[in-house]
Structures are given as structure tokens and as C-alpha cells.
C-alpha positions in Angstrom: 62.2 -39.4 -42.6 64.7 -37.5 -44.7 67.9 -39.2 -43.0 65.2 -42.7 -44.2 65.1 -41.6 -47.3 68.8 -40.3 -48.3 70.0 -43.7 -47.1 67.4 -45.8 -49.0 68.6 -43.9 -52.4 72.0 -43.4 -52.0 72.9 -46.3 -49.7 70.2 -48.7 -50.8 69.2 -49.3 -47.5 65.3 -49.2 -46.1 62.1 -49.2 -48.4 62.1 -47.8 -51.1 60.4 -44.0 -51.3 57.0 -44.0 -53.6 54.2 -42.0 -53.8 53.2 -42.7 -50.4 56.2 -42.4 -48.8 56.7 -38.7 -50.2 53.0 -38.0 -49.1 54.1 -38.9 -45.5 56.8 -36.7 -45.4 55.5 -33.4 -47.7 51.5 -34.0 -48.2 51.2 -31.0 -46.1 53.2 -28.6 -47.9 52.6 -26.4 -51.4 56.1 -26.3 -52.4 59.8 -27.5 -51.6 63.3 -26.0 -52.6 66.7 -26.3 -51.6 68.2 -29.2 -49.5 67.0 -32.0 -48.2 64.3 -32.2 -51.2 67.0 -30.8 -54.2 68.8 -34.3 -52.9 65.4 -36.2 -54.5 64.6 -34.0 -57.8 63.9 -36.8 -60.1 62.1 -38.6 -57.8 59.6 -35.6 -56.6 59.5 -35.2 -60.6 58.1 -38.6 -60.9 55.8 -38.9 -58.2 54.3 -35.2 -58.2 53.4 -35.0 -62.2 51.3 -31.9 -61.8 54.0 -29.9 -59.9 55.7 -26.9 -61.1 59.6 -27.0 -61.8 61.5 -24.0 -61.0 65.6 -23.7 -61.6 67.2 -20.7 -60.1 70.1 -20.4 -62.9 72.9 -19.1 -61.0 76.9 -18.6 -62.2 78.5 -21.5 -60.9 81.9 -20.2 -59.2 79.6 -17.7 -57.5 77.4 -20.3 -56.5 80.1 -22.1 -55.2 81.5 -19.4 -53.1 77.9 -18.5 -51.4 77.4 -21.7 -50.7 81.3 -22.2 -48.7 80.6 -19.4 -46.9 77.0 -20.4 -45.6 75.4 -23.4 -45.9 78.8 -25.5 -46.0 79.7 -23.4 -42.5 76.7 -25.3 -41.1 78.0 -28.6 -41.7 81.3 -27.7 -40.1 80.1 -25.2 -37.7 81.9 -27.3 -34.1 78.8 -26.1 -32.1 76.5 -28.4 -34.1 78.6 -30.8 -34.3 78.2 -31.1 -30.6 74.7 -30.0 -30.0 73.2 -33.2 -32.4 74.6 -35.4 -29.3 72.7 -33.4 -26.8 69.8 -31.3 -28.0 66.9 -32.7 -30.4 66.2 -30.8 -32.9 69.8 -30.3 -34.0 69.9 -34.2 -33.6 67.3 -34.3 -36.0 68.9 -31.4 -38.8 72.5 -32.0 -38.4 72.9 -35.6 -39.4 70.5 -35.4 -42.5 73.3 -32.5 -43.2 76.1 -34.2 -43.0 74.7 -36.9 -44.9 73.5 -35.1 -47.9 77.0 -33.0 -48.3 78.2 -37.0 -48.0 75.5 -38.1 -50.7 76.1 -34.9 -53.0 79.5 -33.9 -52.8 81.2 -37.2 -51.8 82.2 -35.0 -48.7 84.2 -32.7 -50.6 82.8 -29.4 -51.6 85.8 -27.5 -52.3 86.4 -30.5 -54.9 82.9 -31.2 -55.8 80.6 -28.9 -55.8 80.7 -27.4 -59.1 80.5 -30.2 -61.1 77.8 -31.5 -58.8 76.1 -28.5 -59.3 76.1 -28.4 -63.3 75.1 -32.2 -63.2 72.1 -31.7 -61.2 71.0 -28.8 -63.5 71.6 -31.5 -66.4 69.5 -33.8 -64.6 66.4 -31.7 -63.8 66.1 -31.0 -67.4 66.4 -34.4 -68.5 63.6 -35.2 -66.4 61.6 -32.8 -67.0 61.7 -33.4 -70.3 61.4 -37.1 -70.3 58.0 -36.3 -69.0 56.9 -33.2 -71.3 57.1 -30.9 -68.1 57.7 -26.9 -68.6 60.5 -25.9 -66.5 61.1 -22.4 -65.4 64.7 -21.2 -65.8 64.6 -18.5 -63.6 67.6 -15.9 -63.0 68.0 -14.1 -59.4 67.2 -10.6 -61.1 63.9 -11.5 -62.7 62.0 -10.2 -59.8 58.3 -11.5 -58.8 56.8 -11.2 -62.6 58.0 -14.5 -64.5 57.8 -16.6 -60.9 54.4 -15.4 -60.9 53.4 -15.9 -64.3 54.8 -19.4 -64.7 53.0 -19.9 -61.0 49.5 -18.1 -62.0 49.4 -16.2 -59.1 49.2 -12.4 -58.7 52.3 -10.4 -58.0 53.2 -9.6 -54.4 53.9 -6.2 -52.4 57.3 -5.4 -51.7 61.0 -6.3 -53.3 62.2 -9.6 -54.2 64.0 -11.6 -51.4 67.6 -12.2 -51.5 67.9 -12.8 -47.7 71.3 -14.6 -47.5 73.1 -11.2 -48.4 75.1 -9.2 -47.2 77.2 -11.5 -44.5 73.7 -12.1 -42.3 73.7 -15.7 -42.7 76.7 -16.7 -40.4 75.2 -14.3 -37.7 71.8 -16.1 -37.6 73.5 -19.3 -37.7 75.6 -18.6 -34.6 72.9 -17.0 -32.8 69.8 -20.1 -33.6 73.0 -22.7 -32.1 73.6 -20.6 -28.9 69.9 -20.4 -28.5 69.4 -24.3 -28.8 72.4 -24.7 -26.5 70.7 -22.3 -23.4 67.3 -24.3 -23.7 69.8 -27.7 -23.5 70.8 -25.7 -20.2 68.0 -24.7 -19.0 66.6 -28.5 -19.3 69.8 -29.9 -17.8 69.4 -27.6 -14.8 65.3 -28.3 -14.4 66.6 -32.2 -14.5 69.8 -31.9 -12.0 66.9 -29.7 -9.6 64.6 -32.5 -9.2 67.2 -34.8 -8.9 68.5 -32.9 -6.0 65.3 -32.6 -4.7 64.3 -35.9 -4.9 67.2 -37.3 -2.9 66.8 -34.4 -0.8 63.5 -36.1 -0.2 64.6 -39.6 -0.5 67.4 -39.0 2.1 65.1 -37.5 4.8 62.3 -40.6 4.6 65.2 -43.1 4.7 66.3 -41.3 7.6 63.0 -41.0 8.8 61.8 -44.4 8.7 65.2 -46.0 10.5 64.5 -43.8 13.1 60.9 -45.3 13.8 60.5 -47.8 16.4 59.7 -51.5 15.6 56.3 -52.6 15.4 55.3 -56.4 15.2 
């Protein structure tokens, strides 16, 4: 439904996404972030009014070189690029990608992506204010406390996550493709087995049944 929904807003094609559309596609979850659903802020504004807004104020250049060396890497990443073709679930992911870098960035992140970035900011606000909603500007260092607070939910155990650190997103990225690419494997070799075995099969009753004697 995402790949549905980027081209009904930023294509104009489909049914337009409402209420129940959005209930469809994230009635069973507490909370959203990042892409697809930063793609549809002012919409999930709108049609969730008791929601809580959250922006994670980051400095935009180093935004901007995080994001070129993981998420964009994804989009270009050759592996996935093939896989969508032949495995599922990365024919599911990939082309909602590659749409939304199309959507946000007009393809161009190198070019875009900063002033994409300070616009949707921009935009958030607007609408947040538009409809008298508190927004929490939240900084990477704040730790748990003011997430919490604004949240009105007790502080958890342990550090505050920053799991895209430290060069281990690429890694994972490689590894979750190759992994997707043995189970295409796997299932092509499964399929080519029967197939062998059923002409095996098919080849031995053909012969088979030539060989018997005519009966009228």
C-alpha cells in the first residue's frame, strides 16, 4: 500500500488516502518514523489528531552526509536492484524506495537533499501549528528524559540508541541482501528438483505406457 499511496499524492494517481486508508495500512502500529511515513507528514497530521509529533533536529550537512552513506547506498546498492526482479520481499521494499528518493529528492540527493530536508522541517511545523499541536523538537543528545516526558511514559534501562554509528549500517545492508539472495537460491533449486523429478517421472510413464500392448 505505500508504493498506492506515494503515487496517489505525488502522481495523482489511485484513490485518494483518508482516514481509512491510513487505518489499513498502520491501524496496528503505536508509532511511525522515518521513510515511507516522513513521505505523508501532513497527511498522518491530519488524520491522526491525537498523535504525538516528534522532530529529531539534526545539522543539516551532517544529515546529509549520514544519510549518502546509508540510506541513499540502499537505493543504489546493484544487489537490490536486482533482487526486486526475483525475490519478494525486496520486490516489495525496493520500488517504494526508489520512488520516494524520486518523490522527495526529484532523484537527486546530492542536489536536493538539503533543501528538501529544511522544507520538510518547515512544513511539519506549519502543520502542526495550523492545528494547535505541541511538537517536540528533540536533539540526538537529549537522551530518554524529554522523549519520555513529552511521551508520558517512564524512562527506560540502558543508553540511548544511536544504532546507525560507527560504519555498521553498510555491513548489515550487504549481509540482509546476500541472505535474501541464498533463500532465492535455495527456492530456485527446490523448484528446478521437482521439475527434474517430475519429468523424470513423466518420462518413465510415457515410456511405460507405449510399451503396453493394445487392448480393444
Amino acid at each position: 500500500m505505500w508504493l498506492e499511496a506515494l503515487k496517489s499524492k505525488y502522481d495523482g494517481e489511485g484513490k485518494v488516502f483518508g482516514k481509512e486508508e491510513w487505518d489499513q495500512l498502520l491501524g496496528h502500529f503505536g508509532s511511525v518514523c522515518d521513510v515511507p511515513a516522513i513521505a505523508f507528514a501532513s497527511d498522518l497530521i491530519h488524520a491522526y489528531p491525537d498523535a504525538k509529533i516528534i522532530l529529531t533536529n539534526r545539522d543539516v550537512d551532517a544529515w546529509h552526509t549520514s544519510v549518502s552513506r546509508t540510506v541513499l547506498q540502499a537505493r543504489l546498492y546493484w544487489l537490490h536492484n536486482v533482487l526486486q526482479y526475483i525475490d519478494w520481499a525486496t520486490g516489495l521494499v525496493h520500488p517504494v524506495r526508489i520512488k520516494i528518493w524520486k518523490s522527495l529528492f526529484d532523484d537527486d540527493f546530492e542536489k536536493n537533499g538539503k533543501e528538501s530536508m529544511v522544507r520538510h522541517y518547515e512544513m511539519v511545523r506549519a502543520c502542526a501549528k495550523a492545528e494547535g499541536r505541541e511538537v517536540l523538537e528533540a536533539q540526538l543528545d537529549d537522551g530518554w528524559e524529554p522523549l519520555c516526558r513529552f511521551l508520558g511514559v517512564k524512562v527506560p534501562e540502558g543508553p540511548y540508541p544511536r544504532e546507525n554509528e560507527g560504519g555498521g549500517f553498510i555491513p548489515k545492508m550487504h549481509e540482509r541482501a546476500r541472505l535474501r539472495l541464498r533463500a532465492v537460491g535455495k527456492k530456485w533449486l527446490r523448484i528446478g528438483s521437482m521439475m527434474g523429478i517430475s519429468g523424470v517421472v513423466a518420462m518413465v510413464a510415457w515410456r511405460w505406457l507405449n510399451n503396453q500392448p493394445m487392448r480393444g
